[in-house]
DSSP file (Angstrom, degrees, kcal/mol; ACC not computed):
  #  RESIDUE AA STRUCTURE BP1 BP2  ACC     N-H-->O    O-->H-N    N-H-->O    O-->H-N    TCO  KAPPA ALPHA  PHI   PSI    X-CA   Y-CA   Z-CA
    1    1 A X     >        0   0    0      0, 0.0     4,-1.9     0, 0.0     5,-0.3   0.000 360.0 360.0 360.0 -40.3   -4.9  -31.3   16.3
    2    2 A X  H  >  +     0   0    0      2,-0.2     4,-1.7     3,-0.2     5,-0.1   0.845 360.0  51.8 -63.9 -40.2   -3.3  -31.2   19.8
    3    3 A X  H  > S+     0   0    0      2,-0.2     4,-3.6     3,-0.1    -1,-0.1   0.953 117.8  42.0 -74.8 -66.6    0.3  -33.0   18.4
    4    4 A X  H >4 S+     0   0    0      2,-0.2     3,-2.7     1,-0.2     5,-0.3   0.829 109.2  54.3 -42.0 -82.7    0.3  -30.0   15.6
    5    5 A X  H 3X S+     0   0    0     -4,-1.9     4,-1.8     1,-0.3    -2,-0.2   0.804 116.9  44.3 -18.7 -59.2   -0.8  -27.2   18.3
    6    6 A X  H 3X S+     0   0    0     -4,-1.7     4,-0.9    -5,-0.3    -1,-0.3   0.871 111.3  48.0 -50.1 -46.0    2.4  -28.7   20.2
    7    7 A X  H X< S+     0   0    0     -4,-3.6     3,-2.9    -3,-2.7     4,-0.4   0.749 117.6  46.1 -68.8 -99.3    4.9  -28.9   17.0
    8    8 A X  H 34 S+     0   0    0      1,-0.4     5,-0.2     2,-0.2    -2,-0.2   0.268 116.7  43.4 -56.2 -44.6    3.8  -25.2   16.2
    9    9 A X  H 3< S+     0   0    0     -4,-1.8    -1,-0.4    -5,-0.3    -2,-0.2   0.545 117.9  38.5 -55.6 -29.4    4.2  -24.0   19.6
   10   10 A X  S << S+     0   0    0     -3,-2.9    -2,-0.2    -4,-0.9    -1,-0.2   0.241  99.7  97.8-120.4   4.5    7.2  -25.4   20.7
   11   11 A X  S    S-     0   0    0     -4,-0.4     2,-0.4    -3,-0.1    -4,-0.0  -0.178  74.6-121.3 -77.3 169.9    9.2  -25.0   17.1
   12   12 A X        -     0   0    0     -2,-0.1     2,-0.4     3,-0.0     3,-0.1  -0.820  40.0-180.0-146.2  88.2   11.4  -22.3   16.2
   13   13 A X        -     0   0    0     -2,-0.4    36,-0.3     1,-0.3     3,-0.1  -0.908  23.1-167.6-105.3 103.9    9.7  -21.0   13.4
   14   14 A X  S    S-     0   0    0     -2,-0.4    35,-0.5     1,-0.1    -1,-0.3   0.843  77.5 -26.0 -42.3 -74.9   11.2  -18.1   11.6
   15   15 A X  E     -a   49   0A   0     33,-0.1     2,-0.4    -3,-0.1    35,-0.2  -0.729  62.9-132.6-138.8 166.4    8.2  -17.5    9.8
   16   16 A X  E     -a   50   0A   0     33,-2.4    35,-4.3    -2,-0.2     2,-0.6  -0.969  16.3-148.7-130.6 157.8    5.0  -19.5    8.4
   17   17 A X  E     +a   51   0A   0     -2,-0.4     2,-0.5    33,-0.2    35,-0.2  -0.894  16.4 176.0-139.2 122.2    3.3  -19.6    5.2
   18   18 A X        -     0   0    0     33,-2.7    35,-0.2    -2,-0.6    -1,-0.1  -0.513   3.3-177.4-143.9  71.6   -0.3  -20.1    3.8
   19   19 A X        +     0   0    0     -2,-0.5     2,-0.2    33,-0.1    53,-0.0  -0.133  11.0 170.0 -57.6 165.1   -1.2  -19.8    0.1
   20   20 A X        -     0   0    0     34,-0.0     2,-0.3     0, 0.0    53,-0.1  -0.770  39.1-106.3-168.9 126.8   -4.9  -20.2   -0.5
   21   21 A X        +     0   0    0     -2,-0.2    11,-0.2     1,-0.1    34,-0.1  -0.504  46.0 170.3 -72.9 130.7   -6.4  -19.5   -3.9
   22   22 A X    >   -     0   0    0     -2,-0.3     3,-1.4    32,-0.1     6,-0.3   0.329  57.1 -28.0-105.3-136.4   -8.2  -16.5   -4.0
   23   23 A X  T 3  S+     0   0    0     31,-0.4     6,-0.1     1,-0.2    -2,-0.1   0.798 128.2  60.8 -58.7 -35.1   -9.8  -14.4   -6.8
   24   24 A X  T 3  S+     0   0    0      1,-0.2     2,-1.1     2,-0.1    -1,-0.2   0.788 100.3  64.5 -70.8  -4.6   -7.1  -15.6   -9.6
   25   25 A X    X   +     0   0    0     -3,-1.4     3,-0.6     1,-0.2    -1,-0.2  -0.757  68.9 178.5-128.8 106.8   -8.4  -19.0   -9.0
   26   26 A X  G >>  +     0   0    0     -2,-1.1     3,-1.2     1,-0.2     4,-0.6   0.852  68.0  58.5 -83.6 -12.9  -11.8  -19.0  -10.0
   27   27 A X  G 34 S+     0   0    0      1,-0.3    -1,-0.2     2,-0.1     4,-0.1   0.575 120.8  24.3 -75.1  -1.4  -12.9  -22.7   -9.4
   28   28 A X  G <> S+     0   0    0     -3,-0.6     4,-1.3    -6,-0.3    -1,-0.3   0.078  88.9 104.8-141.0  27.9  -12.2  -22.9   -5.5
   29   29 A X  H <> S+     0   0    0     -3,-1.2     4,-0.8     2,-0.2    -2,-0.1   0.894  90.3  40.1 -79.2 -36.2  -12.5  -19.0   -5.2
   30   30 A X  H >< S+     0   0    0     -4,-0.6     3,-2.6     1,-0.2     4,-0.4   0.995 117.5  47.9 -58.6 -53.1  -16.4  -20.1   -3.3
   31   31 A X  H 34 S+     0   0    0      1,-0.4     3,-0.4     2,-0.2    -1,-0.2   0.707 112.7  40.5 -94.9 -23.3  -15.3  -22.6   -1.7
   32   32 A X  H >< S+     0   0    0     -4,-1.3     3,-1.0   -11,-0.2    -1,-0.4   0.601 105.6  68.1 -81.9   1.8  -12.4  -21.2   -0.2
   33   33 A X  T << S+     0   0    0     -3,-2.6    -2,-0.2    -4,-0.8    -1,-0.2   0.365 100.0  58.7 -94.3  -0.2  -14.7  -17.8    0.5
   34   34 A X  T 3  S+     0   0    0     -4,-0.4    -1,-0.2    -3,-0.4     2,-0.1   0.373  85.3 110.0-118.2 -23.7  -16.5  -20.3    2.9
   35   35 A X    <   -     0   0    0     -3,-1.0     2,-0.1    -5,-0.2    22,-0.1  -0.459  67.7-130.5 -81.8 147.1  -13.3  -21.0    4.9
   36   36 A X        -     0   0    0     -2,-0.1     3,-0.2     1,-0.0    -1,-0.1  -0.275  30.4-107.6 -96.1 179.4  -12.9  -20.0    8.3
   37   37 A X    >   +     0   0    0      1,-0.2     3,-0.9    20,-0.2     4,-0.3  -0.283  65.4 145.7 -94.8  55.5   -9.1  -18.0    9.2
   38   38 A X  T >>  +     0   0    0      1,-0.3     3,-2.2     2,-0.2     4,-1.3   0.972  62.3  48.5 -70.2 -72.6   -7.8  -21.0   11.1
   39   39 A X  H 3> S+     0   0    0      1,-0.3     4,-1.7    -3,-0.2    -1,-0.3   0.725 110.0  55.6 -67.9  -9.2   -4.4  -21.1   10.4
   40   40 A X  H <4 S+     0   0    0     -3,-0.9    -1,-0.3     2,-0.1    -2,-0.2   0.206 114.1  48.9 -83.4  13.7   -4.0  -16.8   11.3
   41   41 A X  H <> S+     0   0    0     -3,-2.2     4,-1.1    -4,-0.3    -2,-0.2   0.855 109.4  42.5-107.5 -45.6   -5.4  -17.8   14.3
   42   42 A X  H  X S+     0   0    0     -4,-1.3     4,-1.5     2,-0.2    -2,-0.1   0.799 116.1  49.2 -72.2 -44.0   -3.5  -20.7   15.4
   43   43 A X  H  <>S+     0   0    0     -4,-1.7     5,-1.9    -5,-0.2     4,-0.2   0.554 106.6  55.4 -94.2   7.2   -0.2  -19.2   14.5
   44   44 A X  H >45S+     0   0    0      3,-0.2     3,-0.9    -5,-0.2    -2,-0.2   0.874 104.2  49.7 -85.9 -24.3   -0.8  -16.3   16.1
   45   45 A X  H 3<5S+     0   0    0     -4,-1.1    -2,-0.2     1,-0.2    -3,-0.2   0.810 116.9  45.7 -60.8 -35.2   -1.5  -17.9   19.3
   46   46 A X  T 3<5S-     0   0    0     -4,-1.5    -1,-0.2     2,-0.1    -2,-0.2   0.485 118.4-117.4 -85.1  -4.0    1.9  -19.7   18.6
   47   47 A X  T < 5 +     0   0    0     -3,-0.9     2,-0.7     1,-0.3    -3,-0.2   0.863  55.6 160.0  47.5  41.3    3.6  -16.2   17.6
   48   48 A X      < -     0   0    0     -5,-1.9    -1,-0.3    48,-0.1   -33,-0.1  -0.855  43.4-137.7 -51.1  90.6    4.3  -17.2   14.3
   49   49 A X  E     -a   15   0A   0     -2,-0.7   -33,-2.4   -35,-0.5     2,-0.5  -0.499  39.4-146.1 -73.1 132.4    4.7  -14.0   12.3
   50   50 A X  E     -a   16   0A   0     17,-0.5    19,-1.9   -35,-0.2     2,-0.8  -0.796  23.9-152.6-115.0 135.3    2.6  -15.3    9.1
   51   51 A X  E     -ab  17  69A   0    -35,-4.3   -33,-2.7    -2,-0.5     2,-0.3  -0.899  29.3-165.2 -99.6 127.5    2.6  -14.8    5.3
   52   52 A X  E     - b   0  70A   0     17,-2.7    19,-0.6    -2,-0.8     3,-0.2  -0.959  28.8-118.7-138.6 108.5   -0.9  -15.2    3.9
   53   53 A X  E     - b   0  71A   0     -2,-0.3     2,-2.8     1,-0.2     5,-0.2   0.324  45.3-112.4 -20.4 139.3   -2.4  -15.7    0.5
   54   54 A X        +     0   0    0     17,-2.2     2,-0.4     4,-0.1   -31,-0.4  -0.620  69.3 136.3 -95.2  90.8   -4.8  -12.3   -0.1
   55   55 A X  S >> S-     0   0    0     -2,-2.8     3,-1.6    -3,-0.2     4,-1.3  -0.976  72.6 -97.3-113.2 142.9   -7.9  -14.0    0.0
   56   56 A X  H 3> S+     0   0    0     -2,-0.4     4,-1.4     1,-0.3   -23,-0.1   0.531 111.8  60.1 -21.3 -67.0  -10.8  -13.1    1.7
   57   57 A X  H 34 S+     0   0    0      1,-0.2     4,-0.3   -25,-0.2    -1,-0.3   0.740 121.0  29.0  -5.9 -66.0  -10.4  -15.2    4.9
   58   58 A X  H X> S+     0   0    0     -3,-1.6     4,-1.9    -5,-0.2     3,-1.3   0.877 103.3  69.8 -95.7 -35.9   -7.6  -13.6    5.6
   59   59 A X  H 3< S+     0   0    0     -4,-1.3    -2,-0.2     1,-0.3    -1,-0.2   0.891 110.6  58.6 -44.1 -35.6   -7.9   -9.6    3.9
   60   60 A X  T 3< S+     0   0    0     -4,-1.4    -1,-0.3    -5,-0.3    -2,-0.2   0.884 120.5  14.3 -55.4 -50.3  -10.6   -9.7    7.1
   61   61 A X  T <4 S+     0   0    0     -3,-1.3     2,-1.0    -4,-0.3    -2,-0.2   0.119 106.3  87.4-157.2 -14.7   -8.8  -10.4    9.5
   62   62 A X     <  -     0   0    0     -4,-1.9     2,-1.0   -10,-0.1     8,-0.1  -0.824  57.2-146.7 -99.6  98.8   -5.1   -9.9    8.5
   63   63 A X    >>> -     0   0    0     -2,-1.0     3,-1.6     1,-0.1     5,-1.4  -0.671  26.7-125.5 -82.3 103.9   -3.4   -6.3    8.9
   64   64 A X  B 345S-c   68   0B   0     -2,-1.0     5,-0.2     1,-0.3    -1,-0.1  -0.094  91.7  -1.2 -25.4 101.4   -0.9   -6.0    6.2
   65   65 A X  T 345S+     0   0    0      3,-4.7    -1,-0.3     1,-0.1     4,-0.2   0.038 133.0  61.2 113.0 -40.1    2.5   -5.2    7.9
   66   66 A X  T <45S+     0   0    0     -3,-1.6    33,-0.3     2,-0.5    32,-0.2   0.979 120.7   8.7-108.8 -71.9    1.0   -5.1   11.4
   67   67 A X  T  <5S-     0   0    0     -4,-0.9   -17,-0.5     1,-0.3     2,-0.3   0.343 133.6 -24.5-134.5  -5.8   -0.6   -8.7   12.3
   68   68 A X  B   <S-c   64   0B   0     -5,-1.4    -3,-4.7   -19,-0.1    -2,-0.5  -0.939  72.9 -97.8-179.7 164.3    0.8  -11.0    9.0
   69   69 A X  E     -b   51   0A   0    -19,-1.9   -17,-2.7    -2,-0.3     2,-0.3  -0.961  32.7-141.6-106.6 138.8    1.9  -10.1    5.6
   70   70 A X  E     -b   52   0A   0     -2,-0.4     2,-0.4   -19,-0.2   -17,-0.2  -0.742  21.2-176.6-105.3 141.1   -0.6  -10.5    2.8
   71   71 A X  E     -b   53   0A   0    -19,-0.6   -17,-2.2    -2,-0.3     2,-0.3  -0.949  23.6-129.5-137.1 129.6    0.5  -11.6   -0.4
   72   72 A X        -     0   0    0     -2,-0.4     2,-1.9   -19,-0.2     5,-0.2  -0.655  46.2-100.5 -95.7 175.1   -1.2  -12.2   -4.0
   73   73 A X  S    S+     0   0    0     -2,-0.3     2,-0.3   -19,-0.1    -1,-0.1  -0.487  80.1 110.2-110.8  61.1   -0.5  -15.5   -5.3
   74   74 A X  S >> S-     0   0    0     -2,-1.9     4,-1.6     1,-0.0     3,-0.6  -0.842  76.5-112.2-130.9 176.4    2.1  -15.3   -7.7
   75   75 A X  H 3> S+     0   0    0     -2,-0.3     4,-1.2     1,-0.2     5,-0.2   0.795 114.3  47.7 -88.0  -1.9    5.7  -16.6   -7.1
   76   76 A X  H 3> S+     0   0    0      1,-0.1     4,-1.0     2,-0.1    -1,-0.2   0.754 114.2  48.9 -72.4 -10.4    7.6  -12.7   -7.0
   77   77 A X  H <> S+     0   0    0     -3,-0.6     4,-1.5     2,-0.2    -2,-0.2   0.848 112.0  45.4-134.0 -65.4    4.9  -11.6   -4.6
   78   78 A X  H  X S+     0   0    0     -4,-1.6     4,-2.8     2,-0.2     5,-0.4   0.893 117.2  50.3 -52.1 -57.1    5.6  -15.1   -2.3
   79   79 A X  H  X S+     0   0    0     -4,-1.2     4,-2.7     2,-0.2     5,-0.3   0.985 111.2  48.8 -47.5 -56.5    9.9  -14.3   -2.7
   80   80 A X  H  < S+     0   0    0     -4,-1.0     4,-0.5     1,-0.2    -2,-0.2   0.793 106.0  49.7 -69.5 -29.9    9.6  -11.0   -1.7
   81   81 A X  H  X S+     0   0    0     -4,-1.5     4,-2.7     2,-0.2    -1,-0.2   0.898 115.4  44.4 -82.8 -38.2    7.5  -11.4    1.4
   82   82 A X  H  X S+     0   0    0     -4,-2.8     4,-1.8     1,-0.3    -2,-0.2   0.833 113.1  55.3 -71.5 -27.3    9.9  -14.3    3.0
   83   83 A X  H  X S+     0   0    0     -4,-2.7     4,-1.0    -5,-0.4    -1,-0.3   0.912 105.9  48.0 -66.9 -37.3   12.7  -12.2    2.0
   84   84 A X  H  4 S+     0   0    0     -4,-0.5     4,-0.3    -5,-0.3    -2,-0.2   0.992 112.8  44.5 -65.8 -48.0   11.3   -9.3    3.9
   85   85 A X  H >< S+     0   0    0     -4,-2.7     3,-1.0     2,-0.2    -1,-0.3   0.842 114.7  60.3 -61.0 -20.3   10.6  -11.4    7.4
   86   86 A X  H 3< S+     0   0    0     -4,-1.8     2,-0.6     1,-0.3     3,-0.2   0.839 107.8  44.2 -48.3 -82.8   14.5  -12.9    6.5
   87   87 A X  T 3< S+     0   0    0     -4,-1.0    -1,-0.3     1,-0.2    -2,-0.2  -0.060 114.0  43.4 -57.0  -7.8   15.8   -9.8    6.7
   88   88 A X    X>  +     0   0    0     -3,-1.0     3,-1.7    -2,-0.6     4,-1.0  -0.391  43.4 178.7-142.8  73.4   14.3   -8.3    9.6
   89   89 A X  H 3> S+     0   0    0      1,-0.3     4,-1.1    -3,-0.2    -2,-0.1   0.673  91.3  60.1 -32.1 -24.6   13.9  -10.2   13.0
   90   90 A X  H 3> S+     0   0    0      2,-0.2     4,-2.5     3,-0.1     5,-0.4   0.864 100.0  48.3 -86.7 -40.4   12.4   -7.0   14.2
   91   91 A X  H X> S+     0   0    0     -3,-1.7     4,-3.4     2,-0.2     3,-1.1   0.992 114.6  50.0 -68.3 -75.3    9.4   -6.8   11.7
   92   92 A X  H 3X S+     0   0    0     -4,-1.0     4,-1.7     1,-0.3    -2,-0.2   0.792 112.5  44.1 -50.6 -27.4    8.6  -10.6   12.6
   93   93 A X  H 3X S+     0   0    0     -4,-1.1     4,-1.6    -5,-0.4    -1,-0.3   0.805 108.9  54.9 -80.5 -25.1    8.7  -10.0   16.2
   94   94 A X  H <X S+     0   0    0     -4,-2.5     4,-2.0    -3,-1.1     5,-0.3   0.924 121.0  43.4 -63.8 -55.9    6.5   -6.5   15.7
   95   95 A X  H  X S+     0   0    0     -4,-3.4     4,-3.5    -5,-0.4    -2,-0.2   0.854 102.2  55.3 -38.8 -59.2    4.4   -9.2   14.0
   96   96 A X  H  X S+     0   0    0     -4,-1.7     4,-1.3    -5,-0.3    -1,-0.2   0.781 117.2  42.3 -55.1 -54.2    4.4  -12.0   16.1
   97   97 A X  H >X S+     0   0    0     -4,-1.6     4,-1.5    -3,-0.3     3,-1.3   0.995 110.8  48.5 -73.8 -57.0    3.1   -9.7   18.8
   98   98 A X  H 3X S+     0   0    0     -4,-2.0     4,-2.3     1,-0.3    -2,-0.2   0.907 115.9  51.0 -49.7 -52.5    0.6   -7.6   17.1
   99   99 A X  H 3X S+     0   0    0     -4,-3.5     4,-0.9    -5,-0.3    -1,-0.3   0.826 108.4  53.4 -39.1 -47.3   -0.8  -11.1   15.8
  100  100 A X  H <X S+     0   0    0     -4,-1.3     4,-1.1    -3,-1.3    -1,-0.2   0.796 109.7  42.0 -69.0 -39.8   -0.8  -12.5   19.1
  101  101 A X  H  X S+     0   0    0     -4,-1.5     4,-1.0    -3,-0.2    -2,-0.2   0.808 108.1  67.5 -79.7 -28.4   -2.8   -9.9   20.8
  102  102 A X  H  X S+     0   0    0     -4,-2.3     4,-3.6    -5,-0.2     5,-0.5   0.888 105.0  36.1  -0.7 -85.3   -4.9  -10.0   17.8
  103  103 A X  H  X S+     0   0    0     -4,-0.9     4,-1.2     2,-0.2    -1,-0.2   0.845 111.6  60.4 -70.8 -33.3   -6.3  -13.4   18.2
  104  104 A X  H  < S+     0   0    0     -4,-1.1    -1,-0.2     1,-0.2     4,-0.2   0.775 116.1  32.6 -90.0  -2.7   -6.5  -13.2   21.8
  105  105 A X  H  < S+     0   0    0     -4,-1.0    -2,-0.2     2,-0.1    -1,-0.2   0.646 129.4  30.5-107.2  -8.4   -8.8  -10.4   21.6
  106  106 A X  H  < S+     0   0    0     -4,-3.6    -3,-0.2     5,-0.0    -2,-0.1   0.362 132.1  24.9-119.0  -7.7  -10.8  -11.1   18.3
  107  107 A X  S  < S+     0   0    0     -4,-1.2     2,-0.2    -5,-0.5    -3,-0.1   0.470  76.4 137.7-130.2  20.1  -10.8  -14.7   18.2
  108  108 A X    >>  -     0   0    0     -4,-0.2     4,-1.2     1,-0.1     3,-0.9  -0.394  62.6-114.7 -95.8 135.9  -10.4  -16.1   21.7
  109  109 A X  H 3> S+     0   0    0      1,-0.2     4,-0.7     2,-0.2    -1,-0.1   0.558 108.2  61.7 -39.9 -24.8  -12.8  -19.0   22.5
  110  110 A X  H 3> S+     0   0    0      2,-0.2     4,-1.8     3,-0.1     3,-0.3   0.954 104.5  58.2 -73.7 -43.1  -15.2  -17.3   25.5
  111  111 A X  H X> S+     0   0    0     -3,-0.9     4,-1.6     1,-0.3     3,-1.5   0.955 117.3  27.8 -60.9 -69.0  -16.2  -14.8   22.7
  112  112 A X  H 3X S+     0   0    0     -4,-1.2     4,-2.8     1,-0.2    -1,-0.3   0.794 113.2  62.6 -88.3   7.5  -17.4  -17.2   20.6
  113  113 A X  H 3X S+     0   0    0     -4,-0.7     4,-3.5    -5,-0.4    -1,-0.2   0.926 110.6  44.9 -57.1 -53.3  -18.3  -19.6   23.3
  114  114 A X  H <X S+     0   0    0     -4,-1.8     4,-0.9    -3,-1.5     5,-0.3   0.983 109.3  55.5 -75.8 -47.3  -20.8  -16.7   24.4
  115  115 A X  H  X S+     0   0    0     -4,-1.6     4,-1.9    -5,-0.2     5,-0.3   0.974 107.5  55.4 -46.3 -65.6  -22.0  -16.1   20.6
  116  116 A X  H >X S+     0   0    0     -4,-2.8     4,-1.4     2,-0.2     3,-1.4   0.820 109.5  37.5 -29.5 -74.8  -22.7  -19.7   20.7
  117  117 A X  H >< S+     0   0    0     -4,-3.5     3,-5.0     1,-0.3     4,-0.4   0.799 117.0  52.0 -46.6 -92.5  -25.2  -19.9   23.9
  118  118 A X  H 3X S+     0   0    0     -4,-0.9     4,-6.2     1,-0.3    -1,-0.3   0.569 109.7  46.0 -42.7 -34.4  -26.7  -16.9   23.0
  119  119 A X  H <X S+     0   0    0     -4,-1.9     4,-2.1    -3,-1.4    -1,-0.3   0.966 116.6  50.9 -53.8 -41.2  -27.2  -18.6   19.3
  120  120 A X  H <X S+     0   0    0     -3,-5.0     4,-2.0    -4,-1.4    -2,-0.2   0.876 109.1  52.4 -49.1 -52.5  -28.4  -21.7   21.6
  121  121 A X  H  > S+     0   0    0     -4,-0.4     4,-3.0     1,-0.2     5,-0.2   0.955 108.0  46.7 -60.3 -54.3  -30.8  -19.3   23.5
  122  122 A X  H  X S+     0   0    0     -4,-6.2     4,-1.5    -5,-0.2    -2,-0.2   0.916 112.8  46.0 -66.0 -28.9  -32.5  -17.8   20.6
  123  123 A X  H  X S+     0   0    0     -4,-2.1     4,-3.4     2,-0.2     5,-0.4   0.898 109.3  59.0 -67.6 -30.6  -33.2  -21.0   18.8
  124  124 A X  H  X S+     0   0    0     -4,-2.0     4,-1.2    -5,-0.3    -1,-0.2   0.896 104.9  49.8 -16.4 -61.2  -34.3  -22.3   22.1
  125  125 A X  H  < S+     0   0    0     -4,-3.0    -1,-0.2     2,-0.2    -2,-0.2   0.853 110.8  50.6 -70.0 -46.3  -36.9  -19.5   22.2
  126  126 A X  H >< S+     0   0    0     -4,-1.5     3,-1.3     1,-0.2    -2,-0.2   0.910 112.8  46.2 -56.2 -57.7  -38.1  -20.4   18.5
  127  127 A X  H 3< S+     0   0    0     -4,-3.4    -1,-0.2     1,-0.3    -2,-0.2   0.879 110.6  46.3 -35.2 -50.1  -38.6  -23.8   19.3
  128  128 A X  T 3<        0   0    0     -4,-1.2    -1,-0.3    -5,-0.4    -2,-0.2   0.372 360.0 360.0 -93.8  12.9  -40.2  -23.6   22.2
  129  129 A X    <         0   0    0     -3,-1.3    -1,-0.3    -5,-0.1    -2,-0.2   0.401 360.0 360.0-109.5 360.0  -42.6  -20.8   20.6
């Protein structure tokens, strides 16, 4: 994870890109509904302006336009969104940031570091009751 976190970070990536089957794909639509939003997290910490499959995971956590573009999973839908970040350096960098601040404020590891303990605490309390 640490050699990837390094490629991703130190790359010069126009853009990144992360189908995931959603609703159209009903045999891994549970099993992806289960999945955390790892990779909008990671390239937003890298400023990776991102295009991302509209699947739950990401419809949460993903502002259309603002913090990634969301995309349904067909191939015009896929064209159209890499064509837009081609075509505008300024829209991926409006991204890139908005993404970035994003993550450091909604996903950053002391928030859930502190949701942990506190998770820690209360079973603690159960236990010991």
């Amino acid at each position: 994870y640490q050699e990837y976190m390094r490629a991703i970070v130190s790359g010069d990536y126009m853009f990144a890109i992360t189908p995931l089957g959603a609703d159209e794909d009903a045999d891994s639509a549970g099993f992806n509904a289960c999945k955390n939003p790892f990779k909008f997290i990671n390239y937003g910490v890298a400023r990776i302006p991102g295009i991302y499959s509209s699947a739950e995971i990401y419809r949460d956590c993903v502002e259309h336009g603002k913090t990634g573009l969301l995309v349904g999973n067909d191939f015009e839908a896929w064209l159209d969104a890499m064509e837009c970040y081609a075509a505008s350096p300024e829209l991926r960098r409006a991204v890139s940031d908005s993404a970035y601040e994003t993550v450091m404020r909604d996903f950053h590891v002391r928030d859930g570091s502190k949701v942990f303990m506190t998770l820690l605490d209360q079973l603690g309390s159960r236990v010991r009751a």
